[in-house]
ZAFI-9042 format. One line per 5 residues: for each residue x negated, y, z of N, C-alpha, C. Coordinates in nm, 3 decimals. Last residue first. Layout:
<recs>
X,Y,Z,X,Y,Z,X,Y,Z | ...
</recs>
This chain:
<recs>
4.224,-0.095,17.419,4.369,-0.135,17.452,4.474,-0.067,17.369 | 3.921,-0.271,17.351,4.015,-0.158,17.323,4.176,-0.226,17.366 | 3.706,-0.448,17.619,3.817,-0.452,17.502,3.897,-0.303,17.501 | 3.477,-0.287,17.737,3.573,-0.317,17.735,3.648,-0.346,17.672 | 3.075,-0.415,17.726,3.198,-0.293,17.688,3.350,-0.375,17.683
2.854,-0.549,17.817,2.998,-0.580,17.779,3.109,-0.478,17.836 | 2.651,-0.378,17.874,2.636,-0.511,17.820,2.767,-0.607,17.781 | 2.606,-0.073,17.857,2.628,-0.141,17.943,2.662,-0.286,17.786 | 2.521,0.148,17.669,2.431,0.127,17.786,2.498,0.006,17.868 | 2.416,0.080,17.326,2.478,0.109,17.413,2.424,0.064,17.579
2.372,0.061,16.981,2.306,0.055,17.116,2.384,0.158,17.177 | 2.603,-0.012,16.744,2.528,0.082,16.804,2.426,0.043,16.940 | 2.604,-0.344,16.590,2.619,-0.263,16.700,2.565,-0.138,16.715 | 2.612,-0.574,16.304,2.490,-0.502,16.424,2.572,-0.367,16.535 | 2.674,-0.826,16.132,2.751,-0.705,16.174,2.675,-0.661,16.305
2.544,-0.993,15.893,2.573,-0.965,15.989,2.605,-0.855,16.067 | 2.623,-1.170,15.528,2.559,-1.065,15.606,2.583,-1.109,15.753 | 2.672,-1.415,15.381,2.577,-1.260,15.302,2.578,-1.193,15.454 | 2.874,-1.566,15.486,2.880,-1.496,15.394,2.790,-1.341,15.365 | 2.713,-1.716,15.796,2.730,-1.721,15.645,2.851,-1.583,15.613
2.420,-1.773,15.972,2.589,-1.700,15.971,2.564,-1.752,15.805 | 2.355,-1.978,16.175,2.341,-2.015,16.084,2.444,-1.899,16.024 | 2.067,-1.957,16.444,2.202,-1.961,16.386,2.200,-1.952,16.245 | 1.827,-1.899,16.652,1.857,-1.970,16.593,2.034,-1.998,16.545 | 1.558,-1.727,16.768,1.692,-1.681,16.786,1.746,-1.808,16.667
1.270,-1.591,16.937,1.350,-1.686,16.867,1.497,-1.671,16.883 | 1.209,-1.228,16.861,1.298,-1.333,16.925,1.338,-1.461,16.847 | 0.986,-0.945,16.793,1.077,-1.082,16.764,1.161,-1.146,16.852 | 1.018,-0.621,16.724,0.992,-0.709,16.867,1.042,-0.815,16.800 | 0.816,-0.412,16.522,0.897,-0.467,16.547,0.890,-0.594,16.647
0.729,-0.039,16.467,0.695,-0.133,16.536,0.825,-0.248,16.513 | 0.899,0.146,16.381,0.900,0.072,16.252,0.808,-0.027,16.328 | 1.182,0.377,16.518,1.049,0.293,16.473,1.020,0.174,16.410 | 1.418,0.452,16.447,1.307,0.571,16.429,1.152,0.531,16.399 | 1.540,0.249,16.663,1.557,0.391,16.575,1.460,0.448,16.538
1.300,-0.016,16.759,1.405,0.068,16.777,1.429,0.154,16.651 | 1.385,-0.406,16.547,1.258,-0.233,16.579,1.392,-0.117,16.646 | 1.346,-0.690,16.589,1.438,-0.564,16.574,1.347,-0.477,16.601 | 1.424,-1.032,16.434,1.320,-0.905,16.400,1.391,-0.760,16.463 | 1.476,-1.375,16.539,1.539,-1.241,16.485,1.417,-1.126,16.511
1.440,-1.637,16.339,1.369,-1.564,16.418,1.446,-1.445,16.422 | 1.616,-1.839,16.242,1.490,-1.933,16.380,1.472,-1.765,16.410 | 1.868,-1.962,16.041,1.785,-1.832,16.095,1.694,-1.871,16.213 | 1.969,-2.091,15.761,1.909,-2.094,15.851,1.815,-2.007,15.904 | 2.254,-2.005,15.523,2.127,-2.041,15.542,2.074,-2.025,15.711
2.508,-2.261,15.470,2.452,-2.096,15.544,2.339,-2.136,15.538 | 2.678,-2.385,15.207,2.594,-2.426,15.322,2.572,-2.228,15.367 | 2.853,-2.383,14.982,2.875,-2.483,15.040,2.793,-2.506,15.197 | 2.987,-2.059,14.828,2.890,-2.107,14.898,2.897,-2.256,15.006 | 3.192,-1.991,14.702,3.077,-1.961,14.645,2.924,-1.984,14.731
3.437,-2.125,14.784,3.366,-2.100,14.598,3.246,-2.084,14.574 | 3.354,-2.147,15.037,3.419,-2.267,14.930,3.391,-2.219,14.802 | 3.206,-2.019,15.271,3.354,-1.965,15.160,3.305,-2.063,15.045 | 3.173,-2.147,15.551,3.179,-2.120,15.423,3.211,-2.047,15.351 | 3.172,-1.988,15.900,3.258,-2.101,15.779,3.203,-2.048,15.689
3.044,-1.842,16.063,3.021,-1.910,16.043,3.123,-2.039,15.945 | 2.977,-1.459,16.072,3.069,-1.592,16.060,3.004,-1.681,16.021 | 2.907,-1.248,16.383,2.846,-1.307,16.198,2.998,-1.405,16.168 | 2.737,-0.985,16.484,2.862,-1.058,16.461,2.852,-1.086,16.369 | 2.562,-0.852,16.774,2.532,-0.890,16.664,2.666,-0.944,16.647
2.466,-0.581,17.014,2.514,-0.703,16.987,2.537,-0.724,16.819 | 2.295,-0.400,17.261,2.378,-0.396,17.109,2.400,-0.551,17.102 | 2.166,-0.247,17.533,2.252,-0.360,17.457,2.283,-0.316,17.313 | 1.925,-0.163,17.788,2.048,-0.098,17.690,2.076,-0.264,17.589 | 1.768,-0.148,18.133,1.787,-0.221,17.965,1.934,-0.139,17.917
1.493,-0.057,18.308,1.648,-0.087,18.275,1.663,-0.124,18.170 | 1.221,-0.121,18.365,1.290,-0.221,18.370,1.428,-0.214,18.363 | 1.288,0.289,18.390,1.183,0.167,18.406,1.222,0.047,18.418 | 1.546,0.360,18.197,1.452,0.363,18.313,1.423,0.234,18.322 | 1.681,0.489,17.925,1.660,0.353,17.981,1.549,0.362,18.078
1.968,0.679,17.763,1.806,0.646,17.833,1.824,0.517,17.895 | 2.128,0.684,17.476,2.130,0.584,17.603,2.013,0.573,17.664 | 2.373,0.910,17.273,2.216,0.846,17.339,2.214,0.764,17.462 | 2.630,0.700,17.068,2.584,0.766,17.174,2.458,0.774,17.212 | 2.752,0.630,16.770,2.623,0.572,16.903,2.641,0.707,16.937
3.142,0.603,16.809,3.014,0.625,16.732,2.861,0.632,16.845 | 3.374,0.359,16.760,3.248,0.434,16.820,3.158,0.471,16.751 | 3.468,0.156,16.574,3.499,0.288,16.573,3.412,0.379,16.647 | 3.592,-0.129,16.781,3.591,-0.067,16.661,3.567,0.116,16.685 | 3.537,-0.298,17.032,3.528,-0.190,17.058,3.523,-0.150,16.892
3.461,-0.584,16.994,3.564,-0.553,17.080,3.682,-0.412,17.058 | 3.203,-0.558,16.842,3.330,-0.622,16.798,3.477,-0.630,16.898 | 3.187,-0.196,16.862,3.161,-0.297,16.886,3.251,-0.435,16.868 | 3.061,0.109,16.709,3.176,0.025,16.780,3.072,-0.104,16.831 | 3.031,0.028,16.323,3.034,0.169,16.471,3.153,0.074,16.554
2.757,-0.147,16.251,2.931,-0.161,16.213,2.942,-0.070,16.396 | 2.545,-0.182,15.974,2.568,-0.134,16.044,2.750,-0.092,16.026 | 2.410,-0.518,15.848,2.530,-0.413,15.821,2.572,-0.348,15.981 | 2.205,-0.733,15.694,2.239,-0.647,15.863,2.332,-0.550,15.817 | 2.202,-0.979,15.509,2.181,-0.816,15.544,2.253,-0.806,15.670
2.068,-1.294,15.363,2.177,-1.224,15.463,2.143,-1.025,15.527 | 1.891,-1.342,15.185,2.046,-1.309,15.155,2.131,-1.290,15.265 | 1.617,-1.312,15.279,1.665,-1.189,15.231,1.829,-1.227,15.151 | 1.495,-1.413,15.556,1.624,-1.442,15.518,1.667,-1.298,15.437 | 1.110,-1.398,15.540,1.218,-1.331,15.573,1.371,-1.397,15.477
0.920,-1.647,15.720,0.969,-1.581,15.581,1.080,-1.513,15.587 | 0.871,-1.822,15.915,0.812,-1.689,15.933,0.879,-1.632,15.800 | 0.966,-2.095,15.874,0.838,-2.069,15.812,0.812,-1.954,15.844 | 1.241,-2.046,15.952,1.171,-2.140,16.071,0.968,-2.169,16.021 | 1.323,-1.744,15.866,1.356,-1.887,15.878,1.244,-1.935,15.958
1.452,-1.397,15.987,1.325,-1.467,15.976,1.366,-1.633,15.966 | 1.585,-1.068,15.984,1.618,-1.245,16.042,1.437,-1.351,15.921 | 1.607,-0.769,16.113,1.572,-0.849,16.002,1.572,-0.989,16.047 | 1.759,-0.458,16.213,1.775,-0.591,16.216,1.735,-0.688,16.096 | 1.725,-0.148,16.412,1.672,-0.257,16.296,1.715,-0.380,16.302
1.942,-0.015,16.627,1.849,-0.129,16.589,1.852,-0.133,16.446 | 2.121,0.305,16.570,2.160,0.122,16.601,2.026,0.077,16.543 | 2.155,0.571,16.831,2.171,0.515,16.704,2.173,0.353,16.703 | 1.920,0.606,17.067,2.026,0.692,17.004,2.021,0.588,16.861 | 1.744,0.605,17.324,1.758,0.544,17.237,1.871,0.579,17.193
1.412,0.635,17.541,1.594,0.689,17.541,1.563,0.612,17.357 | 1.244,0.610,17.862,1.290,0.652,17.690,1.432,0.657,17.695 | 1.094,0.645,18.172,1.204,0.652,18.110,1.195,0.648,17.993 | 0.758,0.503,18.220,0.821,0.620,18.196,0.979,0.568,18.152 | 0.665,0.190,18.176,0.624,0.292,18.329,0.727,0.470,18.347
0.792,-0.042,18.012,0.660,0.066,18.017,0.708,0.138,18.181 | 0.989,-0.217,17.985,0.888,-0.234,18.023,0.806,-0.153,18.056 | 1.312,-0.174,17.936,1.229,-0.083,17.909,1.080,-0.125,18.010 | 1.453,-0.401,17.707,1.428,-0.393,17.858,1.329,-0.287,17.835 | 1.772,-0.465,17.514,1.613,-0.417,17.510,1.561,-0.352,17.613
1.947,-0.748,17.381,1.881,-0.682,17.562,1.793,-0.608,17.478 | 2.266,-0.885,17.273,2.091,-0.878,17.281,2.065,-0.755,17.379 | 2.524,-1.107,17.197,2.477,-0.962,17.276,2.308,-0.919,17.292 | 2.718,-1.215,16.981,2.626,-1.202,17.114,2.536,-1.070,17.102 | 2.997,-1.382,16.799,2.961,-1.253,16.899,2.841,-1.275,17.005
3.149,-1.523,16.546,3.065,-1.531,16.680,2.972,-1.395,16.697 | 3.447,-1.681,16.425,3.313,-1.580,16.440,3.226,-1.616,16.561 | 3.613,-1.905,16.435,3.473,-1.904,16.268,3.431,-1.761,16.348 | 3.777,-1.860,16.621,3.831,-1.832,16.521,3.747,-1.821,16.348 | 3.511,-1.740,16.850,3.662,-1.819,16.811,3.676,-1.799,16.654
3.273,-1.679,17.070,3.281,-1.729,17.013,3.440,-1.739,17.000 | 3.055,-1.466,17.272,3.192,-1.500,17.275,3.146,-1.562,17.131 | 2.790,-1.405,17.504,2.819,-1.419,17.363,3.004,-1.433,17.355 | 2.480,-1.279,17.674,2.611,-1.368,17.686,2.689,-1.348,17.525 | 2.181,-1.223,17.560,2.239,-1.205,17.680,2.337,-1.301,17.634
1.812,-1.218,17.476,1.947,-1.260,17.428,2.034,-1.283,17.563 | 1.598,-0.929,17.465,1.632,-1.069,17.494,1.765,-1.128,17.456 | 1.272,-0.759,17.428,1.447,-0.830,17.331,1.437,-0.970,17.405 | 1.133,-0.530,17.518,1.145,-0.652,17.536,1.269,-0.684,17.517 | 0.887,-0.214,17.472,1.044,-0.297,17.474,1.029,-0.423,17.460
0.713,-0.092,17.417,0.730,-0.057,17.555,0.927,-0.092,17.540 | 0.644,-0.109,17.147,0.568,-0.168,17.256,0.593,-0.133,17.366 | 0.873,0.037,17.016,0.875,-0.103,17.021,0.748,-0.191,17.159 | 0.925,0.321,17.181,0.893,0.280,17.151,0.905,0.082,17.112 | 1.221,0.561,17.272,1.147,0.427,17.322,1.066,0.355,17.163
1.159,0.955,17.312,1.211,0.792,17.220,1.159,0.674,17.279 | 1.131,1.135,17.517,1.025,1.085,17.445,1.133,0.944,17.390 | 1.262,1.219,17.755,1.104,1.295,17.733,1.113,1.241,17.590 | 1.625,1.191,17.722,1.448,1.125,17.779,1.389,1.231,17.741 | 1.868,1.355,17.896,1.802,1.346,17.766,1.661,1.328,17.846
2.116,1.192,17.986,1.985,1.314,18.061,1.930,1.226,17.914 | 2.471,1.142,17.871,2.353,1.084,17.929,2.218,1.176,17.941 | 2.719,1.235,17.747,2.693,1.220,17.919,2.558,1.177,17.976 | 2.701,1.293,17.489,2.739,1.119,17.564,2.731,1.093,17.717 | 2.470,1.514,17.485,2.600,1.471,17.428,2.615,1.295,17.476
2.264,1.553,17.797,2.323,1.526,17.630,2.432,1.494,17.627 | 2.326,1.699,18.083,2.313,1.577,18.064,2.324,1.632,17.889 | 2.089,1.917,18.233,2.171,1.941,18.188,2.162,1.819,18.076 | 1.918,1.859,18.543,1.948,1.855,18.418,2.066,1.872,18.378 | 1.931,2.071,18.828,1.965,1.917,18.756,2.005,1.955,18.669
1.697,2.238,18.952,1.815,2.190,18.928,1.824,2.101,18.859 | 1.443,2.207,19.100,1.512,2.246,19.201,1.675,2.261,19.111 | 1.273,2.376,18.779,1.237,2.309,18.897,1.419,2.378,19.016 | 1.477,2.322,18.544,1.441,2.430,18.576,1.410,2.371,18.718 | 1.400,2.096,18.261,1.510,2.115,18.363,1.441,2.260,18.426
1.359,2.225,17.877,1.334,2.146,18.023,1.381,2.221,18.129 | 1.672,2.202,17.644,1.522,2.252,17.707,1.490,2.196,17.853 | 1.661,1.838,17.488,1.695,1.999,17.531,1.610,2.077,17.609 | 1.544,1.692,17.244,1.572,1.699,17.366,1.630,1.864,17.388 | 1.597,1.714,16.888,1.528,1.739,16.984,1.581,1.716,17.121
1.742,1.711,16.725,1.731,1.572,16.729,1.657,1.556,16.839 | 1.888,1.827,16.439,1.893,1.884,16.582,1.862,1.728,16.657 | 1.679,1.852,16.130,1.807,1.779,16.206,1.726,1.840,16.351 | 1.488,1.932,15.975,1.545,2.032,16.050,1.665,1.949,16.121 | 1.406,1.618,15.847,1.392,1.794,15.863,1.437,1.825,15.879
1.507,1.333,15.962,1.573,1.475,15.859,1.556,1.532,15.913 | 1.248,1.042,15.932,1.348,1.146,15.989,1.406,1.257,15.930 | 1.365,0.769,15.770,1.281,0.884,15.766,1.368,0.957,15.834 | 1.330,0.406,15.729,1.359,0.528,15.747,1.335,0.609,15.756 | 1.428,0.094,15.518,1.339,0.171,15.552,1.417,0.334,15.611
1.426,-0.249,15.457,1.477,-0.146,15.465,1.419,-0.046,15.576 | 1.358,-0.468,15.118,1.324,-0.355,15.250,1.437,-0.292,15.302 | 1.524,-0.640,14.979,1.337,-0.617,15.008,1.296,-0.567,15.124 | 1.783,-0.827,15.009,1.710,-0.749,15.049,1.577,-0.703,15.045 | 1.986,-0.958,14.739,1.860,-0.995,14.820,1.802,-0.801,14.853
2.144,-0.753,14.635,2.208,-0.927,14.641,2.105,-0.994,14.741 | 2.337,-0.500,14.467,2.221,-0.577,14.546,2.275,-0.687,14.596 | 2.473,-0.473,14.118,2.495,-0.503,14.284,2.375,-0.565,14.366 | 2.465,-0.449,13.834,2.488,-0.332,13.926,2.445,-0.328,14.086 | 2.370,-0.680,13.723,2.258,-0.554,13.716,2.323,-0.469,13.765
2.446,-0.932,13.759,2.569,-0.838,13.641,2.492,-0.741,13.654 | 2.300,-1.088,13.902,2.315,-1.088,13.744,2.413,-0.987,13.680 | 2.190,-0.830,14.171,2.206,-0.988,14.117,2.230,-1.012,13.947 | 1.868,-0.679,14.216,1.994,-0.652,14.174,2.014,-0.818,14.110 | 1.717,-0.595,14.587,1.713,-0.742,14.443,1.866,-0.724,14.347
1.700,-0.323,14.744,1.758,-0.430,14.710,1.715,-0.542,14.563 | 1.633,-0.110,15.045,1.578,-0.132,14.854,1.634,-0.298,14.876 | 1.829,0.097,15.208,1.782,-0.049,15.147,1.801,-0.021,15.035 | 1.758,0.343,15.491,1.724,0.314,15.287,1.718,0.161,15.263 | 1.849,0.636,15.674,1.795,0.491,15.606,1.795,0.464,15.477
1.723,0.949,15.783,1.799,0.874,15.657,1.758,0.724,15.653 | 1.848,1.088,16.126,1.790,0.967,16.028,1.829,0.951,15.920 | 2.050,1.222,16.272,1.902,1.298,16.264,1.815,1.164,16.172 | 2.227,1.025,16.289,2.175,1.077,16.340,2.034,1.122,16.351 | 2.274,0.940,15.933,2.313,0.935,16.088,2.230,0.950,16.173
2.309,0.852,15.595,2.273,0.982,15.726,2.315,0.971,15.811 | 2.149,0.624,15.346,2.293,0.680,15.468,2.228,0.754,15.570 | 2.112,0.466,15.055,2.067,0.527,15.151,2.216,0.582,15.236 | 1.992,0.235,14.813,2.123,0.266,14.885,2.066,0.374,15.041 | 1.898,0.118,14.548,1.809,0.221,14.681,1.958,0.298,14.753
1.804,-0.201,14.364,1.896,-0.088,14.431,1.873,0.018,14.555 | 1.647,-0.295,14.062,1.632,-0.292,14.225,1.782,-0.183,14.224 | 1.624,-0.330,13.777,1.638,-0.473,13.842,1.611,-0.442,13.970 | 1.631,-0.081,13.661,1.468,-0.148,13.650,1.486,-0.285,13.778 | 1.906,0.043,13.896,1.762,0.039,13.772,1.609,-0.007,13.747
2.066,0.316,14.110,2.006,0.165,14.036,1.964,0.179,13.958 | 2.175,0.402,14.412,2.072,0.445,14.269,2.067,0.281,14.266 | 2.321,0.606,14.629,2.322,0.475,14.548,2.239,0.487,14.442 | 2.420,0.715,14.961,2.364,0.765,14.779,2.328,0.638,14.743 | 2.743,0.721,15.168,2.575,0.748,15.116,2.568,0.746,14.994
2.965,0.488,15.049,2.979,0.594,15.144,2.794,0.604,15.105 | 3.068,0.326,14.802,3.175,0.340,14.937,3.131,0.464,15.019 | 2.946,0.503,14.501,2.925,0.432,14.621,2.994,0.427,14.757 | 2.842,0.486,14.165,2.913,0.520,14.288,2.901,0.448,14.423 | 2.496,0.576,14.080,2.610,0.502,14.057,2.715,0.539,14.212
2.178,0.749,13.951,2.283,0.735,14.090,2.434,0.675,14.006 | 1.946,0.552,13.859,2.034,0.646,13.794,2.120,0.650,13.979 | 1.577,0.526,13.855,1.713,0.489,13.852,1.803,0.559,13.862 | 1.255,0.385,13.778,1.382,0.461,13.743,1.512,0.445,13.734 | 0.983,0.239,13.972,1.167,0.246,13.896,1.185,0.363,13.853
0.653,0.165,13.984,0.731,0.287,13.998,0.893,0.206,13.930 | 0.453,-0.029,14.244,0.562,-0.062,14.093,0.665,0.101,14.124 | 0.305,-0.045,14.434,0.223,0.027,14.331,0.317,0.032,14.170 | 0.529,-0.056,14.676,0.422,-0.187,14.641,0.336,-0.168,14.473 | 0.732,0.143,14.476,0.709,0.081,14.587,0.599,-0.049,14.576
0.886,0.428,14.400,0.764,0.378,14.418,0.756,0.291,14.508 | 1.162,0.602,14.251,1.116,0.541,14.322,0.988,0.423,14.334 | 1.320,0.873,14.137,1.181,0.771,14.103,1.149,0.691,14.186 | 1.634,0.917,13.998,1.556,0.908,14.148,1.437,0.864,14.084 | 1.952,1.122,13.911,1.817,1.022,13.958,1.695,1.053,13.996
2.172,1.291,14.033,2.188,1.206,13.898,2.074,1.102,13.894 | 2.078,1.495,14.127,2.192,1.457,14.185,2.201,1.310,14.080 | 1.691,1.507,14.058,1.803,1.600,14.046,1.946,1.508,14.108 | 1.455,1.359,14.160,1.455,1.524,14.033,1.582,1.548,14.004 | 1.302,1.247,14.393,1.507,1.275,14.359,1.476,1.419,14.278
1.103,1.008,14.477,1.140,1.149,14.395,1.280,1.190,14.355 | 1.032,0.824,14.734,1.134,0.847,14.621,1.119,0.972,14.578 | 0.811,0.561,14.878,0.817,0.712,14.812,0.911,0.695,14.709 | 0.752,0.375,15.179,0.854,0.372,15.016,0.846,0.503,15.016 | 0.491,0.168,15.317,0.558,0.296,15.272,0.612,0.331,15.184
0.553,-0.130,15.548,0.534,-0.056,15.398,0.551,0.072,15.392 | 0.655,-0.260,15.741,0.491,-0.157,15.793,0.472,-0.108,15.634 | 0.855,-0.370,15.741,0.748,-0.446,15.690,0.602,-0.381,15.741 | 1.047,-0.131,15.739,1.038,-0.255,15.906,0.926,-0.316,15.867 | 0.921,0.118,15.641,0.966,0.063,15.636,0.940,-0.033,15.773
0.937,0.482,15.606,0.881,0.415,15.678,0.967,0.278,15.690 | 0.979,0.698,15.311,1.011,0.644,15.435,0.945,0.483,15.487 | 0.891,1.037,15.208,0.830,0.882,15.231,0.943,0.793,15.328 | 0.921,1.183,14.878,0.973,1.168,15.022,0.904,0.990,15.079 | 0.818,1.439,14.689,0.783,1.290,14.733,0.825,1.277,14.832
0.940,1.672,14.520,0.877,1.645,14.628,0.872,1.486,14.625 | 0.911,1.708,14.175,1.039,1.685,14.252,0.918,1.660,14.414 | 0.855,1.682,13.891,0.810,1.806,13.972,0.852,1.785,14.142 | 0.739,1.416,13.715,0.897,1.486,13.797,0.825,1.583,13.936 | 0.628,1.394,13.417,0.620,1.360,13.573,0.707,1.492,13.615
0.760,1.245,13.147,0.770,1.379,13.185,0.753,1.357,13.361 | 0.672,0.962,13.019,0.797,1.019,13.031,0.725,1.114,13.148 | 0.482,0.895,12.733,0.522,0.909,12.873,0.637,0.982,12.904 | 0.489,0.847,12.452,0.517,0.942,12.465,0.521,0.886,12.629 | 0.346,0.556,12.265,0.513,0.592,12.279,0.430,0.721,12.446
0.138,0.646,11.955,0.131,0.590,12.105,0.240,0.610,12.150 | 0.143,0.488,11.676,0.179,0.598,11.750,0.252,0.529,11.903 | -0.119,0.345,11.491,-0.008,0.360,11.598,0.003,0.436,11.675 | -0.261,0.466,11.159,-0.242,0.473,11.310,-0.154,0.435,11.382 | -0.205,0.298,10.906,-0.148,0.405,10.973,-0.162,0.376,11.140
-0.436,0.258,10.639,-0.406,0.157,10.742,-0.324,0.320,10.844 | -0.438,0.350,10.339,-0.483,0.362,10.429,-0.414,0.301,10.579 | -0.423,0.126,10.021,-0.320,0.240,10.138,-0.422,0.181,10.275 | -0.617,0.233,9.747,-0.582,0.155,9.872,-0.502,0.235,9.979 | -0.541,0.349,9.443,-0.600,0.412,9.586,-0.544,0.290,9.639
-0.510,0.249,9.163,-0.470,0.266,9.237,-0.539,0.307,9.372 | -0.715,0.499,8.901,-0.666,0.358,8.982,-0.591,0.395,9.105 | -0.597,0.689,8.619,-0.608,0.687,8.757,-0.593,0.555,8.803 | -0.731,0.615,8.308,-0.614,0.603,8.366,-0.668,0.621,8.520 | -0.973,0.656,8.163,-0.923,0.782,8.198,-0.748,0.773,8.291
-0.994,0.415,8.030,-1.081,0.454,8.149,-1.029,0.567,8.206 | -0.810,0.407,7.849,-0.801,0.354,7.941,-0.869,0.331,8.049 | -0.903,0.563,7.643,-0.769,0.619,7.727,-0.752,0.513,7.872 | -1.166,0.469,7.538,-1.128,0.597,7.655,-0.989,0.664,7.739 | -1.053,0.234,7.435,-1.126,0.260,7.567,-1.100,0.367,7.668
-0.859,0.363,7.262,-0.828,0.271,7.330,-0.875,0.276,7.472 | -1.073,0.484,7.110,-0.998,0.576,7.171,-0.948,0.512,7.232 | -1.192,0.246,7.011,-1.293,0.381,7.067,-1.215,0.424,7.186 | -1.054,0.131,6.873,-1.083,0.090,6.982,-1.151,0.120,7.051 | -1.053,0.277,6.657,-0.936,0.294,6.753,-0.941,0.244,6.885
-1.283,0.277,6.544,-1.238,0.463,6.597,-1.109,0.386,6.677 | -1.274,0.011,6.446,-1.385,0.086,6.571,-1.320,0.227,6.626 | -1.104,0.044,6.214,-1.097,-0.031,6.364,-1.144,0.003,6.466 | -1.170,0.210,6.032,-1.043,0.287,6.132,-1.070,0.201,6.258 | -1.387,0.061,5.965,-1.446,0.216,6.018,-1.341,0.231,6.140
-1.284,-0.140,5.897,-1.387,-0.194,5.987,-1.356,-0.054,6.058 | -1.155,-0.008,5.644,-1.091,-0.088,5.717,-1.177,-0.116,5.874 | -1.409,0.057,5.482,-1.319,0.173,5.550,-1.235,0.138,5.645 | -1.530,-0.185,5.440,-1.587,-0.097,5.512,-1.471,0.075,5.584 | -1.323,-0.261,5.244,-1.352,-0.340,5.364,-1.423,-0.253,5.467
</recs>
């Protein structure tokens, strides 16, 4: 009995010790989150352009392919996509459509609609002048001769027309067929000659002051008479005035739209400037946009023959 007891104890000796001598499990250590990686700041210059709102839009173009664009403290990233004519970028739910004409780049930043390619609502639209563009006056007259006129036949001003030394008015119109055609004024108020090259700003305003961002201004060379022109410069002496004109439609289109929206204010800034002159102005165009004019010097240009 006693030898029996003895083996017991020695085994449950060794029992013990084998089983203190087993490794415990370790607790798993909790794993850091890994922070996601910024994306690589773009060496690329900062370009600014000057919007109709009084905003400033900065784009980075790090290469033919995309863009950074900054606006109201929200950065995009967007890709370049194709485009009827100028540069196109999309992404991050906006569009940055830009175009070169005279000595100017413009720029609409856009609201992308549901299929995420196509602008649909306007935010902005904005410009900047092009470095080294030939945009300058010419050299000054030589006392005792006469200027030597600019391209378009016209004496090159001192100095661009400003918005505070302009007055928008609304002139004569034509109407047929669902369109409509009128004509707008910009009177040179100030005391000195300016001059004016290229086509108006155009933003539309409802009867609250709020901007009409489904209808766009679309620059159209020419005139609705006159297709195809391209702007000419047009000085403007003291109380003279220069023209452009506007073209919209007014029918429906049945599928996709039963009403136009309502316009009370029109918004125009000259070329270059980002001051803007109002006008009550009240119509209703429909399908998405309006067709804007070069500025020109006389107020009803000739039908093409």
């Amino acid at each position: 009995m006693m030898r029996r007891l003895t083996a017991f104890v020695a085994i449950a000796a060794l029992t013990g010790v084998s089983a203190c001598q087993q490794p415990q499990p370790q607790p798993e250590q909790p794993t850091a989150p890994v922070e996601p990686q910024a994306a690589p700041a773009s060496n690329a210059p900062s370009i600014g352009y000057a919007c109709e709102s009084g905003a400033t839009l900065q784009v980075q173009y790090a290469d033919s392919d995309t863009a950074q664009l900054t606006y109201k403290t929200q950065t995009y990233a967007l890709r370049s996509v194709q485009a009827a004519s100028g540069a196109r970028y999309v992404g991050a739910g906006v569009e940055w459509w830009t175009a070169t004409r005279d000595g100017q780049e413009s720029g609409t930043l856009s609201r992308l609609g549901p299929d995420g390619t196509t602008g649909v609502a306007v935010l902005e639209r904005c410009s900047r002048p092009i470095p080294g563009a030939d945009v300058t006056p010419g050299p000054l007259p030589i006392p005792g001769q006469t200027p030597t006129p600019a391209p378009g036949g016209v004496l090159p001003a001192s100095m661009p027309c400003k918005g505070a030394q302009l007055k928008l008015a609304a002139e004569g119109g034509d109407a047929g067929a669902g369109n409509r055609v009128r004509n707008f004024s910009l009177q040179n108020v100030g005391t000195q000659a300016c001059s004016l090259t290229g086509y108006p700003g155009v933003t539309l305003q409802d009867a609250r002051g709020r901007p009409v961002t489904s209808i766009r201004a679309d620059q159209s060379p020419g005139s609705y008479f006159r297709q195809g022109q391209a702007p000419t410069p047009v000085e403007i002496a003291p109380q003279a005035k220069a023209y452009f004109e506007t073209a919209w439609n007014v029918v429906p289109d049945e599928t996709m739209q039963k009403s136009c929206p309502s316009v009370a204010t029109l918004r125009v800034t000259a070329p270059g400037d980002t001051a803007a002159i109002s006008l009550p102005f009240e119509f209703q165009p429909c399908g998405g946009k309006i067709r804007v004019s070069p500025i020109r010097a006389e107020a009803d240009p000739e039908p093409a023959t």
